[in-house]
N, C-alpha and C positions, 0 to 999 in steps of 0.2 A: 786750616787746621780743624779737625773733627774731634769732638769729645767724646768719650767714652758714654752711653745711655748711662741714665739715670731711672729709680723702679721710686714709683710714689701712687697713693690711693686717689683717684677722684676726690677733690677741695683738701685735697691735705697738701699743705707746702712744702716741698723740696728745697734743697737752697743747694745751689750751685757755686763753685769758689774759682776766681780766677785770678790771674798774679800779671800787674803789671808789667812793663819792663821799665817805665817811666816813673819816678819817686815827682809828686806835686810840689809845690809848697802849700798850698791848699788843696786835698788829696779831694775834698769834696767840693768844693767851688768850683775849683777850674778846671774841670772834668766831669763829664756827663757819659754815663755807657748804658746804654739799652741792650736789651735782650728779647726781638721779636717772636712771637711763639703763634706758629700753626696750628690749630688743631687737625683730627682725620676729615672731620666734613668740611674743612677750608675754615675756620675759626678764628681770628687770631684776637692776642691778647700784648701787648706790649709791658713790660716792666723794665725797670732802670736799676742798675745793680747800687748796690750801698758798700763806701768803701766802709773795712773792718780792720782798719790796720796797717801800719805800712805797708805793701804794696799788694795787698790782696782786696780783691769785688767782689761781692757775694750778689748773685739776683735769687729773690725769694716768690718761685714760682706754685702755685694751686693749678692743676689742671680741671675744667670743669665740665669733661667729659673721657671717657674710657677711651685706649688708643693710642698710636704715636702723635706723638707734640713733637713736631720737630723746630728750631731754633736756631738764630742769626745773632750774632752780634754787632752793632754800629757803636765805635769807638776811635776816639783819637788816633791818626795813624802811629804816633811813638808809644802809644802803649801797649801793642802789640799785638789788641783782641781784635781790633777790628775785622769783622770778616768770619771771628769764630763759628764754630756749626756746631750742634749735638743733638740730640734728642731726650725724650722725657719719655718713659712708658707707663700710662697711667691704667693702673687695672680697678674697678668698681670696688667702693669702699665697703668693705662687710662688716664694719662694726654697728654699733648701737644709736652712736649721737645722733639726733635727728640732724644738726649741722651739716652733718658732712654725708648722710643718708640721702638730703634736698638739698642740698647747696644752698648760697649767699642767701641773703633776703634780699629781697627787692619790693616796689610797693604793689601789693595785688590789680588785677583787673578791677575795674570800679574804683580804685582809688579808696575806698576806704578802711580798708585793715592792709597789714605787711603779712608779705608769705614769704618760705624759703622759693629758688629759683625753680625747683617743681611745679611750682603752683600750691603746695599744701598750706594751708590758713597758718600763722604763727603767730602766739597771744607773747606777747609782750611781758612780761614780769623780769623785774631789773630792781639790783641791790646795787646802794647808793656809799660808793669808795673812793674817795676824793683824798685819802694818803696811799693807794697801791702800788703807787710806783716805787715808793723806798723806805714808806713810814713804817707800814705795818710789817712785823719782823716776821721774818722766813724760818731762824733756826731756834725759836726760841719763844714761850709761850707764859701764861701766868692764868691762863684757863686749864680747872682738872682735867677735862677730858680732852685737850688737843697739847701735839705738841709744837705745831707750829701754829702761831696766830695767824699769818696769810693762809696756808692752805687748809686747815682747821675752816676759817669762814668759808671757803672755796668749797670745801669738801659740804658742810651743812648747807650752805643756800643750794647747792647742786641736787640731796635728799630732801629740799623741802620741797624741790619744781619750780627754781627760777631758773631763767632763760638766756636774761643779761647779767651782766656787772656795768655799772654805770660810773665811771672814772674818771681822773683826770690829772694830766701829770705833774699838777703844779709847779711846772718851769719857771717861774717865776717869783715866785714866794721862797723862805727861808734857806733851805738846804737844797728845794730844784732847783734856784736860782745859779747854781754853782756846778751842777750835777749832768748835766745834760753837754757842754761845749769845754771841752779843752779850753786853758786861760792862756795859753801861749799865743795864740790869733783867732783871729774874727768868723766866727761863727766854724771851729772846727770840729767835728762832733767828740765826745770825750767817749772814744768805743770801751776804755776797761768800764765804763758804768754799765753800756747798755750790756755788753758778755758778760758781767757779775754780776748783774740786779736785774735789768727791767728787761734781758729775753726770757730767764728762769718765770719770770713772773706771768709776760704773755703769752707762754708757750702750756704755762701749767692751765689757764685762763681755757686756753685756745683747747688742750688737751680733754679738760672737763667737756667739752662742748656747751659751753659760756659766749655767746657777744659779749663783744668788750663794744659798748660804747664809751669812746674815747677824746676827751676834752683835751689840748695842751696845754691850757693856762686858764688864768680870770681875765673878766673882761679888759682892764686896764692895759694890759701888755702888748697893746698895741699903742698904745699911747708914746710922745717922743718922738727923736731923730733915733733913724732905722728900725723902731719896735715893731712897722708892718712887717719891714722885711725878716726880719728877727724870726718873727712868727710863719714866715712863707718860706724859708731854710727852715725850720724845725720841721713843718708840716712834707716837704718834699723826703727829709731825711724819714721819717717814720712813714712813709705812701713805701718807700723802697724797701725800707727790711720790713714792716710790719705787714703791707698791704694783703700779701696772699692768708692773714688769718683772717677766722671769722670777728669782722670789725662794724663798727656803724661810726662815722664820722659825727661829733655832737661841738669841734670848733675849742669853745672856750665857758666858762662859767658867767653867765647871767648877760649875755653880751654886751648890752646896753649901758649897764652899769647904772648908778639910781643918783646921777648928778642933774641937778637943776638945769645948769646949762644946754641950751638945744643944741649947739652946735658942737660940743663933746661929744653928748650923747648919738649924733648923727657920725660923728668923725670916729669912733667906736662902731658903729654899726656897718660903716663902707671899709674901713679896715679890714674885719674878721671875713665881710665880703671877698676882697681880695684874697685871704687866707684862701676861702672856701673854694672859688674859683679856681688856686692853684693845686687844691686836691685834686677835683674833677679834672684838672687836665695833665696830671699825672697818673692816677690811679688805673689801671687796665680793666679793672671788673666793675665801674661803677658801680662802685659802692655808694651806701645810701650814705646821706649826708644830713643833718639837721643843726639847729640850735638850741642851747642851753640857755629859753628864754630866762629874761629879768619877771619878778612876779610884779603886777600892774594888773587893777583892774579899770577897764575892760581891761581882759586878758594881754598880752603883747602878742603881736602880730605883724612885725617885720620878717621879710624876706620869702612871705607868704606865694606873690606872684614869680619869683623868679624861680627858672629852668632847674639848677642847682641844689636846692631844695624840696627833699624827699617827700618829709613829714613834720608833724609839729611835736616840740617836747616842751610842753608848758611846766611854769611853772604857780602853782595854788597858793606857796606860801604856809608860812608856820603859824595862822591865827593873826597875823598885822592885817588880813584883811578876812570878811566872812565870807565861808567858798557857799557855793551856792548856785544847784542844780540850773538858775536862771542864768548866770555866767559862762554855761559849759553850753547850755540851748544858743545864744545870742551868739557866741563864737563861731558855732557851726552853722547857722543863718548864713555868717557874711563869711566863711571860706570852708564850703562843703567839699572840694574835691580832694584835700588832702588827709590820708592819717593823723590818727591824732592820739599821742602817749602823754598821760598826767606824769613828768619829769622829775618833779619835787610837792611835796605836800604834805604835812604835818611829820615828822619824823616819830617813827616810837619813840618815848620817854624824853623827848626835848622839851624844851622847857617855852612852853609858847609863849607868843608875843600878843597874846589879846591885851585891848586896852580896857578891857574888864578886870584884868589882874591874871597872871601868870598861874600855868598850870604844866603838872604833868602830862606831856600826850602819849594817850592809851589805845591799845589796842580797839577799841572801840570807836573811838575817836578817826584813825584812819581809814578803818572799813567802810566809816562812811563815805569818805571822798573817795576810796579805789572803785567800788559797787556805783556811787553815782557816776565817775568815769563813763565808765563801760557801759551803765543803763543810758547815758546821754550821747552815747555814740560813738565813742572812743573806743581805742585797739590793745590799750595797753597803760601798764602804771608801773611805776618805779618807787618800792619801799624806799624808806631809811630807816635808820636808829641811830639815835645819840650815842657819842661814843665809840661809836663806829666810823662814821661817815669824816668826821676829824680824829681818829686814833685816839682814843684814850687810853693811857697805858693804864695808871693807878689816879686816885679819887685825889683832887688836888688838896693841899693843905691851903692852901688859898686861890680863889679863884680865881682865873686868868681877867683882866677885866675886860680885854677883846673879845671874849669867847664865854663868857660867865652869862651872858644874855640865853644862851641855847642851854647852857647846863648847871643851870642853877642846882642841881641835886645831886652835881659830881658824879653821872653816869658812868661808869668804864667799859671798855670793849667788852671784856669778860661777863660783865651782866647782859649788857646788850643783845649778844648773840642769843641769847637763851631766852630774850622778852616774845611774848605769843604772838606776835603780830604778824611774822615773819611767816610761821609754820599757814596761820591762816591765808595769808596773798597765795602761798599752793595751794590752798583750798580753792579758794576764787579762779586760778588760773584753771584745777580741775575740773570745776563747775562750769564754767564759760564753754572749753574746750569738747564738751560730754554735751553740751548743749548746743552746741554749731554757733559759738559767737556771730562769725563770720555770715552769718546768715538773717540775723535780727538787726532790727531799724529799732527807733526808738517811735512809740506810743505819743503824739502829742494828745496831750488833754485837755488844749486850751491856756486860758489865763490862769496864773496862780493862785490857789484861793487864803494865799495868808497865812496869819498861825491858826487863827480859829480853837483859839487854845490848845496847839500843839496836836489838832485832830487833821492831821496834814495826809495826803493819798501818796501810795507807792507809785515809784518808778517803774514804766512799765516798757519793755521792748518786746517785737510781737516777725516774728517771720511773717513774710511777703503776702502768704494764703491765710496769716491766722491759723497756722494750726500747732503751732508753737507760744506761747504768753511766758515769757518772765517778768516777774513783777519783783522789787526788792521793797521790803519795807523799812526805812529807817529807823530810828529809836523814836522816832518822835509820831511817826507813821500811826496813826490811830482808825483807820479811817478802810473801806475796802476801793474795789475801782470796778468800773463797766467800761470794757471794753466792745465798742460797736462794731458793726460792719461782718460779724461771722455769719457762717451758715444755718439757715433754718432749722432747728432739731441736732445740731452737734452736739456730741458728746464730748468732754473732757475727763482724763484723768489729771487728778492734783496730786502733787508730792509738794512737802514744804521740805526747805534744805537750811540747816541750820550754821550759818557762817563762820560761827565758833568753834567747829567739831568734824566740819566737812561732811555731815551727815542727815541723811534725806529720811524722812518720815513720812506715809501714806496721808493723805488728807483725801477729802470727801469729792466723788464726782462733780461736777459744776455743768450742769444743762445748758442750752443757748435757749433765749427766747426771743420771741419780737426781733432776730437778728441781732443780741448780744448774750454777751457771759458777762456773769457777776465775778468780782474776786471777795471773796470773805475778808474780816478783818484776821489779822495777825492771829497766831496758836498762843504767844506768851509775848513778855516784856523781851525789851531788846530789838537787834533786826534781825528780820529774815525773809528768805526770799522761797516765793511762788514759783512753781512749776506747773502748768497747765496745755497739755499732749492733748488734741484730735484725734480721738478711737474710733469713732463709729457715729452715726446718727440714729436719732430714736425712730423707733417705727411709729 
């Protein structure tokens, strides 16, 4: 039997419906149906349909090149598709989104930043939503200007120039717990959620031209009799309807989990293994895959050598320990070939955990750690904000005492979104991107020289020939830098760029001598970042 074509754009997903003749008792367990897919230059792509309902499979196909996609079905002989045929006709996507302009990401040549499947360099910048799947409310808002709080933030991080949304479905916890699987048998997926709530939501995601990187759970939920497999039926179920959007696999929340015991802590970590493993060999597009490290210093660093694993998505931590430009060096000493995204780190207005005493985190405070990121060699950073990142609807009357630790000052969503820290990580993203990220290394300048009472040198990363220098100066940065190794008699032009406002001001030419250039100290108080461009040579 042949189907009728189907018309879809280059990376945008089609979904295809087909109707058993067989009714399961477990319509998803005991039944497996693929959908093999040709592309015109011989290409192919395999996908597995997801049942929706009594007796209908949908397969959720992206094609990821222009042309006929023609298609086979492999299915149980009494369900009647076996054997099916159709075609896909996919024509070159004309819109806007860079998503679907270059297709998936994948990790670049060199191994150190991620590009879309063109080859085009893609900066990383991800907002941190760990209730999207059901918490934060769709029809209904308590912000002036939005009228829906999901797509209200969706719509604002998208005009500020983020690129992800960093998630996680919490299947496990409170309300996921219940939310995700039919209670009638084991492990049946409960489709009226995923067609009332959580496709409107990845599809609106996917439509922004948004990454959804996407967590199922917390660490723990692999833990138990069947919790692996638990976790490996969820993750097959969401590879099949979700796979052909634009996705990044990130597992589970902090893998490791922060128990003394070593052999939890290992048994946790081979678990989500498992998980990970049964993405990759479901998935048709290899898609990237990482972890939602535990925060540890030294940094954490499992599943670093295995095939599987993309890139790194660390995590810095909210002030329980001091981040510090030497931690991000040391890291990429001992594993240079992979990307590398700051995951989590200080969230706007949470309420940190120094043991010097609790403080509100500012705007200030996280540009540090996003700018040392990126000057330390890293591809990318993932905001948060309190209030956000756990749904706050209204300012508690008392505080929660699980959660009272991160928001001692009753942030709510409705403030949150509108705290400055957000608008500037698009500054950062624009600045990087205007400046060829993808092209600078980092500046080593030796041994640390200490506080030296807080007369500390900028971070500096310098393109291949030296004819590019970004230097960022922290708050504390007091101090200018010589960078060696330039051309005899080059010329630079300086621009300083001010991180707060996105805007770049003329500074003073900078001469090379004896085979360096100087960087002057800082324009004002605060940080800010050096620009210094190769014109010409003196005569």
């Amino acid at each position: 039997m042949e189907i009728s074509a189907v018309k879809t754009e280059t990376w945008r997903a089609a979904i295809l419906t087909f109707e058993s003749k067989e009714e399961y008792a477990n319509p998803f367990l005991d039944v497996v149906i693929t959908a093999a897919f040709t592309g015109p230059a011989g290409e192919q792509i395999i996908r597995e349909a997801y049942w929706d309902g009594g007796c209908i499979y949908r397969v959720s196909f992206a094609p990821t090149a222009p042309g006929t996609w023609g298609y086979a079905l492999v299915a149980p002989p009494r369900c009647g598709l076996n054997g099916v045929t159709g075609t896909v006709e996919a024509v070159p996507y004309r819109g806007d989104l860079a998503i679907y302009r270059h297709g998936f990401l994948k990790v670049a040549e060199g191994g150190r930043h991620l590009a879309y499947d063109d080859g085009t360099p893609f900066f990383w910048l991800g907002d941190t939503h760990w209730e999207f799947a059901f918490g934060e409310r769709w029809d209904e808002s308590n912000h002036p200007e939005m009228d829906s709080q999901f797509k209200g933030m969706v719509d604002r991080r998208v005009n500020q120039g983020f690129t992800v949304y960093q998630t996680n479905l919490r299947s496990d916890l409170g309300p996921g717990a219940h939310l995700f699987w039919r209670k009638d048998g084991p492990d049946v997926p409960n489709v009226e959620f995923y067609q009332q709530e959580l496709d409107r939501r990845m599809l609106y995601l996917a439509d922004a031209g948004l990454i959804n990187a996407l967590g199922q759970a917390w660490f723990f939920s692999v833990q138990g009799d069947g919790g692996v497999e638990h976790q490996k039926h969820l993750a097959r179920y969401l590879v099949a309807r979700y796979g052909a959007l634009p996705i990044v696999w990130t597992l589970a929340g902090e893998i490791a989990g922060y128990d003394a015991d070593a052999d939890l802590r290992a048994a946790r970590i081979d678990g989500w293994r498992e998980v990970a493993l049964e993405i990759e060999r479901r998935c048709g597009y290899a898609t990237l895959q990482t972890a939602h490290y535990t925060n540890e210093r030294p940094f954490a660093d499992y599943y670093q050598d295995e095939d599987w694993f993309d890139f790194t998505l660390n995590q810095a931590g909210h002030g329980d320990y001091l981040i510090r430009a030497t931690d991000y060096a040391d890291f990429f000493a001992d594993h240079p070939r992979k990307p590398f995204v700051e995951g989590e780190a200080l969230y706007e207005l949470c309420s940190t955990l120094e043991e010097m005493g609790c403080r509100k985190c500012t705007d200030d405070m996280l540009r540090r750690v996003a700018y040392m990121t990126i000057q330390m060699g890293g591809c990318g950073y993932t905001y948060g904000a309190q209030g956000i990142w756990d749904n706050v609807w209204e300012k508690p009357a008392e505080p929660d005492p699980m959660m009272a630790i991160f928001n001692r000052f009753g942030v709510t969503w409705a403030e949150a979104v509108d705290a400055p820290g957000a608008a500037q990580m698009g500054y950062m993203r624009r600045f990087y991107e205007e400046n060829r990220f993808w092209e600078l290394v980092p500046y080593h300048m030796g041994a640390p020289e200490g506080n030296l009472f807080a007369k500390k040198r900028p971070l500096a990363t310098v393109s291949s020939d030296l004819a590019r220098i970004i230097a960022y100066y922290g708050d504390t940065a007091r101090k200018g830098l010589v960078i060696d190794g330039v051309a005899e008699g080059s010329i630079y032009r300086m621009r300083w760029f001010d991180p707060r406002t996105g805007v770049y001001r003329d500074g003073e030419c900078a001469p090379a001598t004896s085979g360096s250039v100087e960087l002057p100290v800082k324009p004002d108080l605060g940080d800010w970042l050096a620009v210094l461009e190769r014109e010409g040579q003196q005569g």
